[in-house]
N, C-alpha and C positions, 0 to 999 in steps of 0.2 A: 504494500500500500504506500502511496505517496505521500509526503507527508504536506499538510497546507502552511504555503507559502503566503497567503494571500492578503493574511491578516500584516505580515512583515511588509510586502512590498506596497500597502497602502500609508503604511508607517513611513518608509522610505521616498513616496512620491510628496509627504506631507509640503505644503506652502509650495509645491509646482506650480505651475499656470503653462499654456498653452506657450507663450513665449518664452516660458522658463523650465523646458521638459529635461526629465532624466534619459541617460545613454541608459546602454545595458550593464556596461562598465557596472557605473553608478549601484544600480542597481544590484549586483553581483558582491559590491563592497559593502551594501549595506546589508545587505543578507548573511554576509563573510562576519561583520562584526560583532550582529547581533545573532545569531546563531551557532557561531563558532563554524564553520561549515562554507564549503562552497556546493551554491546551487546549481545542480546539474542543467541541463539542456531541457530534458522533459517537463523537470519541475517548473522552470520559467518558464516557457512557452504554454504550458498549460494553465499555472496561476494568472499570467497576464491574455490570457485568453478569457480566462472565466472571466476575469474584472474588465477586459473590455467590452464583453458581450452584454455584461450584468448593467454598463451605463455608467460604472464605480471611478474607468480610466478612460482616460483616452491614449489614443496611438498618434502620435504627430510624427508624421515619417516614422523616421526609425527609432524615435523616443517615446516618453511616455510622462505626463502628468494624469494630477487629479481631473478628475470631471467636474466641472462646477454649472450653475445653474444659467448662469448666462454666456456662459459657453457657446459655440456653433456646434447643431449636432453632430454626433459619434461617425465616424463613420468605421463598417465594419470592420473586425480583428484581419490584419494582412499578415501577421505574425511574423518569423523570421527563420533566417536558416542556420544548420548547425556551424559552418561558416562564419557568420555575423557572430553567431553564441562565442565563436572558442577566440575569435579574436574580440569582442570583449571582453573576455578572461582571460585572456593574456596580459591586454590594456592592465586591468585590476592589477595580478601579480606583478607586472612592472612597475607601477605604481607605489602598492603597497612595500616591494623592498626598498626600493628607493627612500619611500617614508622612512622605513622602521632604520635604512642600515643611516639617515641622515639625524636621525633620533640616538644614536647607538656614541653617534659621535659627538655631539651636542653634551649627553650623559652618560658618561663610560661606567 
């Protein structure tokens, strides 16, 4: 069974707007943080599937915010491929060593 992501990645899109969407990166690292965990391919695709179908997100190209009310409507889930998935996971992991190893040295 998969576990639900869905509750986390609305967490993650919190204070977006249409002008100010999340990558998948993004997305990946806040998932990474708050669950200790990196979220697979299926589990993303499928929790922001549900939440863009449910009205909860939207899809702005290849990103993603909240849905809010005076919004332009939804249009539907174009989803993504495992391609786009693994190179925003890479993005993340690039990312995050660069963080932790500029952190490492900052505070020995």
């Amino acid at each position: 069974m998969t576990p639900d992501f869905k509750a986390t990645l609305e967490e993650a899109l919190a204070g977006t707007t249409v002008e100010a969407p999340k990558d998948l990166s993004e997305l990946i690292g806040y998932v990474d943080g708050r669950q200790k965990l990196i979220i697979n391919y299926e589990e993303l695709h499928e929790s922001l599937e549900a939440l863009v179908k449910s009205g909860q997100v939207r899809q702005v190209d290849d990103r993603y915010c909240l849905a809010s009310g005076d919004s332009a409507p939804s249009v539907p889930f174009r989803g993504f491929s495992y391609e786009a998935y693994r190179t925003a996971e890479q993005q993340y992991r690039k990312r995050f060593w660069k963080e932790y190893k500029e952190l490492r040295r900052r505070d020995p």
